[in-house]
N, C-alpha and C positions, 0 to 999 in steps of 0.2 A: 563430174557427177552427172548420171546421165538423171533427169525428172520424164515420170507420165502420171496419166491421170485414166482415171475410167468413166465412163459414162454414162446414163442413161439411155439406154439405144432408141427407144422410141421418143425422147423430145434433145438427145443432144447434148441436155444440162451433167455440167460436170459433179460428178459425185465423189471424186477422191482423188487427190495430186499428190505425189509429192515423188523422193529423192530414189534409184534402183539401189541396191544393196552393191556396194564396190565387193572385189573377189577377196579383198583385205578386210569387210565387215563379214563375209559370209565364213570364211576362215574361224574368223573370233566366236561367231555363234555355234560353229561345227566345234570348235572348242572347248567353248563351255556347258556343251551339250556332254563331250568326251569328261571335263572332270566335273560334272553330277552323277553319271553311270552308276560308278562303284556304290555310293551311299544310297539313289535311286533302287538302284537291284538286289540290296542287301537289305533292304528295311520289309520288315512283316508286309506278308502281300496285303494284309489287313490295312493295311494305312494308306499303302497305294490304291486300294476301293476305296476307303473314305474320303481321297483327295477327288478321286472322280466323280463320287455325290457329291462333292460342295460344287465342282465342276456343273454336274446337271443340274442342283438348284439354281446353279444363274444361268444357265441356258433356258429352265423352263421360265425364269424371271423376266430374263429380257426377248422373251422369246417376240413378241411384237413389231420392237425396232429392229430383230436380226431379220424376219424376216422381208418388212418392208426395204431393208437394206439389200437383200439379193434379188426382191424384186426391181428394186431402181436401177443395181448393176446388170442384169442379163435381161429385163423385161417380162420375165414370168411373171405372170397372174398371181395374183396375195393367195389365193386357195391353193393355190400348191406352194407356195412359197413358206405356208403357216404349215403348212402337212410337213415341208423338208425340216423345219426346225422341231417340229414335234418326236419325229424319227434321230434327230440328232441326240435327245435328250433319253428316249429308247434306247438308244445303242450303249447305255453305259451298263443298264441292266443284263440286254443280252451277252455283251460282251463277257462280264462276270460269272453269267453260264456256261458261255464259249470256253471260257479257260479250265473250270473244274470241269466240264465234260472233256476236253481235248487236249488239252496240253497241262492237265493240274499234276497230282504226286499220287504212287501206287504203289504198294508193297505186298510184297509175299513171302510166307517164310520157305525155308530151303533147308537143308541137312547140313549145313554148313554155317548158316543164321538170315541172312535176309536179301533176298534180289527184289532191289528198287528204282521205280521209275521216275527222274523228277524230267525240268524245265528250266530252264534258262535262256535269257536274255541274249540277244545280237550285241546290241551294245548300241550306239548312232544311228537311227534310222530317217533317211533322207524320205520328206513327204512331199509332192508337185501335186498341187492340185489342179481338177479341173474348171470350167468356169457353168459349164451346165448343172452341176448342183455344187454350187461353192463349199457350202458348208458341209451337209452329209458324207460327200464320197469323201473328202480328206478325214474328218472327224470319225470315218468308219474304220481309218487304218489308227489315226495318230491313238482313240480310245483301247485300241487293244492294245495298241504297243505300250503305253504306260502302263495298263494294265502288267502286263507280261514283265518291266523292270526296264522296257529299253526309255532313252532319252530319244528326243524326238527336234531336228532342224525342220519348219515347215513352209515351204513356200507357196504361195496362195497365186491364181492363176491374174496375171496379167491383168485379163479383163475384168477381175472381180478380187482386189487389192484390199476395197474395204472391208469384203465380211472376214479376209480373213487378220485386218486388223482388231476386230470385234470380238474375233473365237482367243486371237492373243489377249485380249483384254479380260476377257471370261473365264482362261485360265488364269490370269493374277489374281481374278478377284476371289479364284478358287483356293488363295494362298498355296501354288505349286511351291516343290525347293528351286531355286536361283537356278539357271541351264538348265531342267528338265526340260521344258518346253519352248520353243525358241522361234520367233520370225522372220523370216527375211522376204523384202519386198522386191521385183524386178521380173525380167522378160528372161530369154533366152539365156542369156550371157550371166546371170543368175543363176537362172539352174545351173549353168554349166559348170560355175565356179563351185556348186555343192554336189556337185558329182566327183567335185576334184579334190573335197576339202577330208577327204580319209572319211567315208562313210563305213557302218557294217551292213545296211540294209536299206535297198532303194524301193521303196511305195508309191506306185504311180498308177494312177487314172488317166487314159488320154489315147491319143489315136494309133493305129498298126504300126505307119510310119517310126513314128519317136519309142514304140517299145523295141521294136527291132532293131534302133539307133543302141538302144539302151542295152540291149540280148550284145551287138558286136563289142561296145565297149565293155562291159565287164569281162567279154570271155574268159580273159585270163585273171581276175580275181574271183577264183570261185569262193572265198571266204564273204563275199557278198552277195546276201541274199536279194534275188529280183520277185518282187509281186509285181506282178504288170494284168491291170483289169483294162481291154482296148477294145477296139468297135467290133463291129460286125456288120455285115452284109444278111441280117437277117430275113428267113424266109416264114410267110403263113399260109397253107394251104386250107382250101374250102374245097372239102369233095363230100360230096352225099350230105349237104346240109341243106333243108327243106323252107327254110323260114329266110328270107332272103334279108330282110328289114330286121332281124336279130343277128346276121352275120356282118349286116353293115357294121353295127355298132363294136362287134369285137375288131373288125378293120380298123374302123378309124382310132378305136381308142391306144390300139397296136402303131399305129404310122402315124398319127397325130400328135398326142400327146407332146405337151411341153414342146409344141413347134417343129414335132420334130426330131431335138435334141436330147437324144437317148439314145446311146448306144446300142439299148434291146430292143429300140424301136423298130418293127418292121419295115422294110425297105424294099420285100419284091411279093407279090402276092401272085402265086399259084394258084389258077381254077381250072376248071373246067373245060373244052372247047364247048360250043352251041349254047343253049338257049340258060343252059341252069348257070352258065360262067357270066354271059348277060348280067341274069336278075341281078348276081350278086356287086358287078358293077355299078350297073344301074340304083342302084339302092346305096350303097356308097355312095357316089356323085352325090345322090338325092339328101343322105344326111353331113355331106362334108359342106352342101348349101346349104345347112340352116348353121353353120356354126360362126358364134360372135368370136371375131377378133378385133382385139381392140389394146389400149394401155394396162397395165397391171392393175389399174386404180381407176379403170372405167364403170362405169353403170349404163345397160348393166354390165354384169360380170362376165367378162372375156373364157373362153375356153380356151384361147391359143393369146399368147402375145406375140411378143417379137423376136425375130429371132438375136442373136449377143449384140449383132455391130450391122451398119449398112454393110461393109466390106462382107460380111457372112453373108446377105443378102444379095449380092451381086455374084457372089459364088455361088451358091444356090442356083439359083435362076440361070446364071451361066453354065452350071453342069447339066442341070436340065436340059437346056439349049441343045446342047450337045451328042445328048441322048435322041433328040428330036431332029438332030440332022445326021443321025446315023440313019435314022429311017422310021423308029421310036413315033408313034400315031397319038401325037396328044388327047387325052378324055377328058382330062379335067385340065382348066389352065394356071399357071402356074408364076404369074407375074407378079407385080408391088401392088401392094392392095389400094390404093391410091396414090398421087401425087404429089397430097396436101400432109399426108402422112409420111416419115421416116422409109429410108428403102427397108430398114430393119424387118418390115413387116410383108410378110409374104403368104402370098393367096396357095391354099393347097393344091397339089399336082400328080396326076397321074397321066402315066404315058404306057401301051399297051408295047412291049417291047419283043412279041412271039415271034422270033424266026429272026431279030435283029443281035446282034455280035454287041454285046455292051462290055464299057469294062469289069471287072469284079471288085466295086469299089464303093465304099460306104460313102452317100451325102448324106451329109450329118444335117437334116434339114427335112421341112413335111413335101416330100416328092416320094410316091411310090409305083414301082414299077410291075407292068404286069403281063404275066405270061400264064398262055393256055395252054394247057397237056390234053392229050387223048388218052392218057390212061391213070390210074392212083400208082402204078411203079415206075410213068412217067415224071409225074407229080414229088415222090419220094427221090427220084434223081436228081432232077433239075432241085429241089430244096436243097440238095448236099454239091451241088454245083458251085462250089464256093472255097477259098480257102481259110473262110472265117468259120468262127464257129461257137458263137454267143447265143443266142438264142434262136430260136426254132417256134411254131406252133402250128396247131390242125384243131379245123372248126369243122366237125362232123356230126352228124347222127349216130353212126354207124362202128361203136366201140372198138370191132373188129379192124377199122382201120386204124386207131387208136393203136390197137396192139403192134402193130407193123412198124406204124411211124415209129411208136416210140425206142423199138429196137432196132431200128436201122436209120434213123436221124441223126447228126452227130455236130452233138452243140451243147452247152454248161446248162440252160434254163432252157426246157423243153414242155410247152403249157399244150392243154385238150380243154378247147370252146373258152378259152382262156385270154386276154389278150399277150402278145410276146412278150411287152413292157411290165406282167405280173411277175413281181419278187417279193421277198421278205426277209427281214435281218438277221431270223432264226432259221435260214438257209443258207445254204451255199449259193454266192452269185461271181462266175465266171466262166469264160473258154477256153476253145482251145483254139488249134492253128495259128492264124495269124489275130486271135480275140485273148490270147495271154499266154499262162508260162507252165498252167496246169498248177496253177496256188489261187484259187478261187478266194473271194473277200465276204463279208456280209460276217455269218456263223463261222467260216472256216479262216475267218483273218486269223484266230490263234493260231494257229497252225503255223504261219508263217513270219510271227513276233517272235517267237521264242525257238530253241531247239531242243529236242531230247537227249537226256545223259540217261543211261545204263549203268545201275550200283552194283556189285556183289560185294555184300559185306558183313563179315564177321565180328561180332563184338571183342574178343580177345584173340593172340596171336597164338594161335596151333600149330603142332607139327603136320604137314601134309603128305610125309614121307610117303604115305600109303597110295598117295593121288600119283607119283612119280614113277612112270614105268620105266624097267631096262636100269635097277640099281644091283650095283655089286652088294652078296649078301656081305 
């Protein structure tokens, strides 16, 4: 029996132990996942929404403790941490949209009697969460899919064990049926066993690497559905914007944000060569120095915390590194914010990398990189210089460049004076290349919970001789 625990990243203090799920318990929950299905999928859709409101009354109930809970496991800051459970509690609404908009039932009559469109269910859908937003990204897929009829095995990510002992507690207390919703706790060797345990549908958040592990093993079961939402090497370009201290702020709030860890988070910023790619630097640096970083539960209140673990924080800094001894001209530095403090915590970083051979690879972490163009179809190439393709953005005056980028950009979330990290539930949020599978989540999760069946059907049985060409009279 293998035990871990998870932790605190900024003081250390253990926040949850306990036992990994053996491949012989994950087995039993794939299980009893498989016999709830039938009676899960066959009851009025109407009951499977009511079960999901009692679900969102104790998520807005205990909304408090969940989220001081994922802020003690990854180190976010309580004000995002209280926005992520807020949007958790959201998504049971949208979601109920999502399905009558996109995968509900349609009919039309026909000369024959009726061509119908319905939906159905996968059947088992394996969830791996990630540990950057514990709750929301899993709770965005596992809410449709019971929506939709399918049962759901969920495993919560390593680093953040508790919250998603909290989300299984908040379904019980939602009175789900026995096996609809199911947890199992562990690392690698966890997932793997719930990869192996006959799934119909694997939902996963998480990095290029592991969806491409995930793209080779399935190849040959195509009766399993893959959503895979994965990083990005995202770009923001500043051309023709005049205010240089208004483009700071959509910078940082694009490459900042939550430390960092965001997958939409901007990671290479495009400007200008000469004096106006300056300002725009310069003005960055100038507001990434007033930002508090601090504990989740500091005063005052932190705009950045920590990032998941020291070990992320030694990675960080070490890919930086790395960048900087390719040739990579540090601007802003990018070390432990102290040494009285956790490594967890890391100072924002930028390194000017024009004319430097970097890899094309997401650090999942606040390091952003920067390169000058001499022209806006320089600008437009080097953004698509990548083989991710999550999100995108352009901070301009100038609409007309607007129009350009956004037809020849090529990425799921594509924001104008926007930050890259802007989304919403009642949209689509994915990529493509190496950023997913082209089944985007948020609005379009229905999509990929359920499938479409095609009726033609007739109320009584007719002769159709007439439909039969080439009969002997």
């Amino acid at each position: 029996m293998t035990h871990f625990k998870s932790t605190d990243p900024a003081t250390g203090e253990t926040v949850w132990e306990g036992a990994a799920a053996s491949p012989a318990e994950v087995q039993a929950a794939a299980d009893r996942a498989r016999a709830a299905f039938p009676d899960w999928a066959d009851r009025p859709r109407q009951d499977r929404i009511d079960a999901l409101k009692r679900y969102q009354a104790v998520l807005k109930d205990r909304a408090p403790r969940m989220a001081e809970t994922i802020s003690r496991e990854t180190g976010k800051a309580l004000w995002e941490t209280t926005a992520e459970l807020a949007a958790m509690a959201g998504k049971v609404d949208i979601s109920i949209r999502a399905y009558d908009e996109r995968t509900g039932e349609r009919s039309a009559d026909t000369a024959f009697g009726r061509a119908i469109l319905r939906h159905r269910p996968h059947g088992v859908a394996a969830v791996l969460g990630p540990f950057n937003f514990p709750g929301h990204l899993p709770n965005g897929h596992i809410v449709p899919a019971l929506l939709a009829g399918d049962t759901v095995v969920f495993k919560p990510s390593e680093e953040t064990p508790l919250i998603g002992q909290l989300m299984a507690e908040a379904f019980e207390a939602a009175d789900l049926p026995e096996g609809v919703i199911n947890v199992v706790q562990g690392g690698r060797d966890t997932g793997a066993a719930l990869l192996d345990a006959g799934i119909d549908a694997l939902m996963f958040t998480g990095s290029g690497a592991a969806g491409a592990h995930f793209r080779r093993k399935f190849a040959d079961d195509p009766h399993v559905i893959l959503a895979l939402e994965l990083g990005g090497n995202n770009p923001l370009v500043v051309w023709d914007a005049a205010d240089a201290d208004a483009v700071a702020g959509i910078v940082v709030q694009s490459a900042f944000v939550t430390t960092g860890q965001r997958c939409s988070c901007a990671r290479r910023l495009i400007v200008p060569e000469g004096k106006a790619g300056d300002a725009v630097i310069e003005a960055v640096i100038a507001l990434v120095d007033r930002l508090v970083i601090g504990r989740w539960d500091s005063d005052p209140e932190p705009y950045m915390g920590s990032l998941i673990s020291e070990r992320a924080g030694e990675d960080v800094r070490g890919r930086a590194g790395e960048l900087a001894d390719r040739g990579g001209r540090i601007l802003k530095g990018f070390g432990r914010v102290d040494t009285e403090r956790s490594g967890a915590f890391c100072y924002p970083g930028l390194l000017d990398v024009t004319g430097v051979e970097v890899p094309d690879e997401e650090i999942f972490g606040p390091i952003l990189q920067v390169r000058r163009v001499a022209s806006f179809d320089a600008a437009l190439h080097e953004a698509n210089n990548t083989r991710y393709g999550l999100s995108a953005g352009l901070v301009s005056d100038d609409p007309a460049n607007w129009d350009r980028f956004i037809r020849r950009i090529r990425a799921g979330v594509v924001n104008f004076n926007r930050p890259t990290t802007g989304a919403a539930g009642d949209m689509p949020f994915g990529g493509l290349g190496a950023s997913g599978n082209h089944r985007p989540s948020a609005y379009y999760a229905a999509d990929y919970c359920a499938y479409p069946v095609a009726s033609f059907e007739a109320e009584s049985v007719k002769n159709i001789e007439s439909e039969i060409k080439g009969l002997l009279p």
